[in-house]
C-alpha positions as CSV (number, residue, x, y, z in Angstrom):
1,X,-5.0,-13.3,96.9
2,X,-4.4,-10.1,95.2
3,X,-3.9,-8.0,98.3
4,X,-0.9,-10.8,99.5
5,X,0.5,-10.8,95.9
6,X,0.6,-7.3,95.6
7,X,2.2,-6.1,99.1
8,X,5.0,-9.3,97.9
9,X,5.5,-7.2,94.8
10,X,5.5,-3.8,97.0
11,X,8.3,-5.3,99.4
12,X,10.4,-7.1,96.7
13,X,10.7,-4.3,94.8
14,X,11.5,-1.7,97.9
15,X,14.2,-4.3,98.6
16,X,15.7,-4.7,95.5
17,X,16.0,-0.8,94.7
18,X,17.9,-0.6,97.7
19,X,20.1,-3.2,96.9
20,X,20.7,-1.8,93.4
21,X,21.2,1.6,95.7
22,X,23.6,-0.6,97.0
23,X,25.3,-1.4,94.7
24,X,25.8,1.5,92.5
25,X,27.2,3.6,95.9
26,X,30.3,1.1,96.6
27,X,30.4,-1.3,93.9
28,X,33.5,-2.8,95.9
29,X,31.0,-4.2,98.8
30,X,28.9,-5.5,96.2
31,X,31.9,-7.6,94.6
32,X,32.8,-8.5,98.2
33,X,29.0,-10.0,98.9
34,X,29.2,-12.2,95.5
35,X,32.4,-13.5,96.8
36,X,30.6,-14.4,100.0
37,X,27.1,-15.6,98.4
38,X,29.9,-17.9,96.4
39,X,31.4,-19.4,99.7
40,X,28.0,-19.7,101.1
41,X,26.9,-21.8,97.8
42,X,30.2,-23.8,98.1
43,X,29.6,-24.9,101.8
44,X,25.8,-25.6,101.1
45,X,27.2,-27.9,98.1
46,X,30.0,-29.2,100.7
47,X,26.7,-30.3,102.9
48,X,24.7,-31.9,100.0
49,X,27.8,-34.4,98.9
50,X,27.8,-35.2,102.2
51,X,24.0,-36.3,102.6
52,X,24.3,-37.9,99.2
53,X,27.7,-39.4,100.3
54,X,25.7,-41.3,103.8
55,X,22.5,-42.0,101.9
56,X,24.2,-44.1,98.7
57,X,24.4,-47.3,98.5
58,X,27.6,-48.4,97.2
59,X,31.0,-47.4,98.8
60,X,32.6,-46.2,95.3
61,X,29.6,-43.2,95.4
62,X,30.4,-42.8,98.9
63,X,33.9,-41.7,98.0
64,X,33.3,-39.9,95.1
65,X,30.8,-37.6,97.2
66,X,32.9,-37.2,100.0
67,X,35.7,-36.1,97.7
68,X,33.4,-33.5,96.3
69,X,32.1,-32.0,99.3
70,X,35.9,-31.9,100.4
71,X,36.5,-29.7,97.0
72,X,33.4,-27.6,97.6
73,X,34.7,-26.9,100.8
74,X,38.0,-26.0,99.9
75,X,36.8,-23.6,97.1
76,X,34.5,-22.1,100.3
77,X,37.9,-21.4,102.4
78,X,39.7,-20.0,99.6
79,X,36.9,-17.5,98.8
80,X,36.8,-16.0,102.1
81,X,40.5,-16.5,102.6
82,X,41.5,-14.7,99.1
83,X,38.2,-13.0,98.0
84,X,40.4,-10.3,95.3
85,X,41.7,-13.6,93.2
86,X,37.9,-15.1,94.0
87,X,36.4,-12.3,92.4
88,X,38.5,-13.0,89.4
89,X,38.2,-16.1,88.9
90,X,34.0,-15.2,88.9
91,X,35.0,-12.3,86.5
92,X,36.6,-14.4,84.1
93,X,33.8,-17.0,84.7
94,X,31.0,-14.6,83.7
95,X,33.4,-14.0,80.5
96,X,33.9,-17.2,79.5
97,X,29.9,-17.8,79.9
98,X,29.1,-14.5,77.8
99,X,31.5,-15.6,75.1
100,X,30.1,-19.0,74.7
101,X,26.5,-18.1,74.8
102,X,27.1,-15.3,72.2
103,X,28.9,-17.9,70.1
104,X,25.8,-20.1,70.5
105,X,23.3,-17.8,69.7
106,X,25.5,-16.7,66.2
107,X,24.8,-20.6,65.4
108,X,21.1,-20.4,66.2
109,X,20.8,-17.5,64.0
110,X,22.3,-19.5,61.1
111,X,19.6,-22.2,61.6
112,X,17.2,-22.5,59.1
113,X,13.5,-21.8,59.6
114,X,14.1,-18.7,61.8
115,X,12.4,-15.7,60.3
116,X,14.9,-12.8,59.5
117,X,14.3,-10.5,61.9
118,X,14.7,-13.8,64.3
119,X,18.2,-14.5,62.5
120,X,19.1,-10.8,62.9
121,X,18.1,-10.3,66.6
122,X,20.0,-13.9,67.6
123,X,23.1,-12.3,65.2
124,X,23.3,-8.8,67.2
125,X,23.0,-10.2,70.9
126,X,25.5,-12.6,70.4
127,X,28.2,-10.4,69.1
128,X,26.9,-8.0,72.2
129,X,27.9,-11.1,74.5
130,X,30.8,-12.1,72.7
131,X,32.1,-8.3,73.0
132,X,31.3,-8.1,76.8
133,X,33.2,-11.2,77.2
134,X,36.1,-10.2,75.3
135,X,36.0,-6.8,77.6
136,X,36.0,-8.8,80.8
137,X,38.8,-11.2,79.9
138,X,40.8,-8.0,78.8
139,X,39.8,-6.0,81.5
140,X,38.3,-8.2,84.5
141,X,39.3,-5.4,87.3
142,X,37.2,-2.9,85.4
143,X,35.0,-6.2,84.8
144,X,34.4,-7.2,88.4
145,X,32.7,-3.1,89.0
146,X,30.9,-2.9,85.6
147,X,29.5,-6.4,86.7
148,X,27.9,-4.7,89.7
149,X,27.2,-1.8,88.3
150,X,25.4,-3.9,86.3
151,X,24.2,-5.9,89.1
152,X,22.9,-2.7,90.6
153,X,21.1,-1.1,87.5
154,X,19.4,-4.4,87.2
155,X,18.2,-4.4,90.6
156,X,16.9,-0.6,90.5
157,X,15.2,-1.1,86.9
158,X,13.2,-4.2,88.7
159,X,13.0,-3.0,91.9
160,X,11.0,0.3,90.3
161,X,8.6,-2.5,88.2
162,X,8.0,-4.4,91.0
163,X,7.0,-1.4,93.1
164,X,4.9,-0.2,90.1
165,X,3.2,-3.7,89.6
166,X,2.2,-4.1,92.9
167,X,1.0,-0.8,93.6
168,X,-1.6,-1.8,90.4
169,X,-2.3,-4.6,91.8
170,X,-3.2,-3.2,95.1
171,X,-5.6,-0.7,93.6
172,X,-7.2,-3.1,91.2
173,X,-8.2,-5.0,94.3
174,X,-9.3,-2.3,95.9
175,X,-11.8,-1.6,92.9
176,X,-12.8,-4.8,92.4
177,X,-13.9,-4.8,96.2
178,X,-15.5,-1.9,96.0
179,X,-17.4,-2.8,92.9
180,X,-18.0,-5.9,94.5
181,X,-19.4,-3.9,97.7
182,X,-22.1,-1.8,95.8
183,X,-23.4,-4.2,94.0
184,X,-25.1,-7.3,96.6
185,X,-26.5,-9.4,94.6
186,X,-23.2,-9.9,92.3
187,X,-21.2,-10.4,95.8
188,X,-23.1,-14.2,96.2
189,X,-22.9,-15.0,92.5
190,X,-19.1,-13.6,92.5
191,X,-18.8,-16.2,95.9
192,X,-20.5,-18.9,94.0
193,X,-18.1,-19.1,90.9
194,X,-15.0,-18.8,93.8
Protein backbone atom coordinates (compact mmCIF):
# COMPACT_ATOMS: atom_id res chain seq x y z
CA UNK A 1 0.00 0.00 0.00
CA UNK A 2 2.74 2.34 0.83
CA UNK A 3 4.96 1.43 -2.06
CA UNK A 4 1.62 2.24 -4.58
CA UNK A 5 0.86 5.42 -2.58
CA UNK A 6 4.16 6.62 -2.70
CA UNK A 7 5.23 6.13 -6.48
CA UNK A 8 1.33 8.07 -7.05
CA UNK A 9 2.92 10.86 -5.05
CA UNK A 10 6.34 10.50 -6.96
CA UNK A 11 4.46 10.78 -10.43
CA UNK A 12 1.94 13.43 -9.48
CA UNK A 13 4.37 15.59 -8.35
CA UNK A 14 6.97 15.04 -11.39
CA UNK A 15 3.86 15.97 -13.46
CA UNK A 16 2.74 18.86 -11.86
CA UNK A 17 6.33 20.59 -11.60
CA UNK A 18 6.33 20.28 -15.13
CA UNK A 19 3.17 21.72 -15.71
CA UNK A 20 3.96 24.62 -13.32
CA UNK A 21 7.37 24.64 -15.72
CA UNK A 22 4.82 25.04 -18.09
CA UNK A 23 3.37 27.44 -17.23
CA UNK A 24 5.71 29.94 -15.91
CA UNK A 25 7.80 29.56 -19.60
CA UNK A 26 4.68 30.85 -21.91
CA UNK A 27 2.08 31.83 -19.62
CA UNK A 28 0.08 32.57 -23.00
CA UNK A 29 -0.38 28.51 -23.71
CA UNK A 30 -1.31 28.20 -20.34
CA UNK A 31 -4.30 30.78 -20.65
CA UNK A 32 -5.00 29.12 -23.99
CA UNK A 33 -5.33 25.40 -22.21
CA UNK A 34 -7.93 26.97 -19.43
CA UNK A 35 -9.86 28.28 -22.26
CA UNK A 36 -9.91 24.80 -23.74
CA UNK A 37 -10.30 22.77 -20.33
CA UNK A 38 -13.46 25.46 -20.17
CA UNK A 39 -14.89 24.17 -23.63
CA UNK A 40 -14.15 20.69 -22.68
CA UNK A 41 -16.29 21.27 -19.29
CA UNK A 42 -19.02 23.06 -21.34
CA UNK A 43 -19.52 20.11 -23.90
CA UNK A 44 -19.30 17.43 -20.92
CA UNK A 45 -22.17 19.68 -19.26
CA UNK A 46 -23.81 19.82 -22.93
CA UNK A 47 -23.84 15.79 -22.64
CA UNK A 48 -25.18 15.55 -18.96
CA UNK A 49 -28.45 17.86 -19.84
CA UNK A 50 -28.89 15.67 -22.39
CA UNK A 51 -28.87 12.24 -20.36
CA UNK A 52 -30.95 14.06 -17.77
CA UNK A 53 -33.11 15.64 -20.54
CA UNK A 54 -34.02 11.50 -22.00
CA UNK A 55 -34.10 9.98 -18.49
CA UNK A 56 -36.90 12.67 -16.84
CA UNK A 57 -40.06 11.96 -16.57
CA UNK A 58 -42.06 14.90 -17.39
CA UNK A 59 -41.79 16.79 -20.74
CA UNK A 60 -41.45 20.45 -19.06
CA UNK A 61 -37.83 18.90 -17.58
CA UNK A 62 -37.27 17.55 -20.82
CA UNK A 63 -37.20 20.96 -22.28
CA UNK A 64 -35.60 22.80 -19.74
CA UNK A 65 -32.52 20.32 -20.06
CA UNK A 66 -32.34 20.35 -23.57
CA UNK A 67 -32.25 24.10 -23.54
CA UNK A 68 -29.36 23.88 -21.13
CA UNK A 69 -27.23 21.58 -22.87
CA UNK A 70 -28.01 23.77 -26.08
CA UNK A 71 -26.45 26.83 -23.87
CA UNK A 72 -23.52 24.76 -22.65
CA UNK A 73 -22.87 23.93 -25.98
CA UNK A 74 -22.99 27.27 -27.38
CA UNK A 75 -20.67 28.69 -24.52
CA UNK A 76 -18.27 25.51 -25.79
CA UNK A 77 -18.24 26.96 -29.58
CA UNK A 78 -17.65 30.37 -28.53
CA UNK A 79 -14.58 29.41 -26.36
CA UNK A 80 -12.80 27.79 -29.06
CA UNK A 81 -14.20 30.17 -31.61
CA UNK A 82 -13.04 33.49 -29.49
CA UNK A 83 -10.73 32.12 -26.81
CA UNK A 84 -9.04 36.04 -26.17
CA UNK A 85 -12.72 37.43 -25.05
CA UNK A 86 -13.15 33.66 -23.27
CA UNK A 87 -10.21 34.22 -21.29
CA UNK A 88 -11.77 37.46 -20.16
CA UNK A 89 -14.70 36.68 -19.41
CA UNK A 90 -12.83 33.70 -16.87
CA UNK A 91 -10.55 36.73 -15.74
CA UNK A 92 -13.25 38.73 -14.68
CA UNK A 93 -14.94 35.56 -13.26
CA UNK A 94 -12.05 34.71 -11.02
CA UNK A 95 -12.41 38.60 -9.93
CA UNK A 96 -15.69 38.68 -9.20
CA UNK A 97 -15.23 35.21 -7.07
CA UNK A 98 -12.09 36.80 -5.09
CA UNK A 99 -14.12 39.93 -4.35
CA UNK A 100 -16.99 38.18 -2.92
CA UNK A 101 -15.28 35.67 -0.92
CA UNK A 102 -13.00 38.42 0.53
CA UNK A 103 -16.23 40.25 1.33
CA UNK A 104 -17.48 37.12 3.04
CA UNK A 105 -14.67 36.34 5.03
CA UNK A 106 -14.63 40.35 6.43
CA UNK A 107 -18.22 39.22 7.73
CA UNK A 108 -16.98 36.03 9.33
CA UNK A 109 -14.45 37.95 11.02
CA UNK A 110 -17.07 40.25 12.55
CA UNK A 111 -18.85 37.14 13.94
CA UNK A 112 -18.86 36.77 17.45
CA UNK A 113 -17.17 33.79 19.24
CA UNK A 114 -14.10 33.81 16.92
CA UNK A 115 -10.96 34.24 18.94
CA UNK A 116 -8.93 37.38 17.87
CA UNK A 117 -6.32 36.15 16.11
CA UNK A 118 -9.24 34.12 14.20
CA UNK A 119 -11.00 37.66 13.58
CA UNK A 120 -7.64 39.16 12.49
CA UNK A 121 -6.55 36.28 10.04
CA UNK A 122 -10.34 36.18 8.37
CA UNK A 123 -9.86 40.39 8.34
CA UNK A 124 -6.35 40.26 6.45
CA UNK A 125 -7.15 37.41 3.72
CA UNK A 126 -10.21 39.00 2.75
CA UNK A 127 -8.93 42.40 2.11
CA UNK A 128 -5.91 40.31 0.22
CA UNK A 129 -8.94 38.80 -2.05
CA UNK A 130 -10.88 41.80 -2.29
CA UNK A 131 -7.51 43.67 -3.54
CA UNK A 132 -6.67 40.81 -6.12
CA UNK A 133 -10.12 41.17 -7.38
CA UNK A 134 -10.05 44.78 -7.66
CA UNK A 135 -6.47 44.23 -9.64
CA UNK A 136 -8.07 41.79 -12.01
CA UNK A 137 -11.17 43.77 -12.88
CA UNK A 138 -8.79 46.88 -13.40
CA UNK A 139 -6.27 45.07 -15.12
CA UNK A 140 -7.66 41.56 -16.44
CA UNK A 141 -4.92 41.35 -19.43
CA UNK A 142 -2.21 41.55 -16.87
CA UNK A 143 -4.86 39.39 -14.82
CA UNK A 144 -5.29 36.47 -17.23
CA UNK A 145 -0.80 35.99 -17.04
CA UNK A 146 -0.57 36.71 -13.25
CA UNK A 147 -3.43 34.09 -13.02
CA UNK A 148 -1.08 31.51 -14.59
CA UNK A 149 1.74 32.56 -13.25
CA UNK A 150 -0.01 31.87 -10.43
CA UNK A 151 -1.33 28.69 -11.79
CA UNK A 152 2.21 27.73 -12.36
CA UNK A 153 3.94 28.63 -8.99
CA UNK A 154 1.11 26.60 -7.43
CA UNK A 155 1.88 23.68 -9.46
CA UNK A 156 5.75 23.87 -8.84
CA UNK A 157 5.37 24.58 -4.92
CA UNK A 158 3.11 21.09 -4.93
CA UNK A 159 4.62 19.41 -7.47
CA UNK A 160 8.12 19.72 -5.28
CA UNK A 161 5.88 18.42 -1.93
CA UNK A 162 4.50 15.76 -3.63
CA UNK A 163 7.85 14.56 -4.93
CA UNK A 164 9.22 15.11 -1.34
CA UNK A 165 6.29 13.14 0.31
CA UNK A 166 6.49 10.30 -1.69
CA UNK A 167 10.03 9.87 -1.76
CA UNK A 168 9.37 9.53 2.42
CA UNK A 169 7.07 7.49 1.93
CA UNK A 170 8.98 5.16 -0.26
CA UNK A 171 11.85 4.99 2.20
CA UNK A 172 9.71 4.53 5.25
CA UNK A 173 8.49 1.39 3.49
CA UNK A 174 11.52 0.29 2.73
CA UNK A 175 12.49 0.35 6.55
CA UNK A 176 9.66 -0.94 7.74
CA UNK A 177 10.34 -4.04 5.42
CA UNK A 178 13.56 -4.34 6.30
CA UNK A 179 12.75 -4.16 10.05
CA UNK A 180 10.18 -6.37 9.27
CA UNK A 181 12.76 -8.83 7.46
CA UNK A 182 15.24 -9.13 10.45
CA UNK A 183 13.08 -9.79 12.84
CA UNK A 184 10.84 -13.37 12.01
CA UNK A 185 8.98 -13.85 14.50
CA UNK A 186 7.36 -10.08 14.44
CA UNK A 187 6.85 -10.82 10.53
CA UNK A 188 3.71 -13.54 11.54
CA UNK A 189 2.44 -11.44 14.41
CA UNK A 190 2.82 -8.12 12.02
CA UNK A 191 0.59 -10.64 9.32
CA UNK A 192 -1.78 -11.58 12.05
CA UNK A 193 -2.91 -7.93 13.09
CA UNK A 194 -3.11 -7.27 8.97
Amino acid sequence: MLKSLSTSFIVRGILAVAVGIVALAWPGISILALVILFAVYAFIAAGMEAVKAFSSERAGSVMGHLLLGLVDVGAGVIALAWPGPTALVLVLLVGAWATIAGLVEIYAGFEAGEPAGTRALFFVSGLISIAFGIVLFARPDVGAVTLASLFGLFNLVYGIWAFTWGTDLRRTHRRVGSLVDEQPGQRDQLASVM
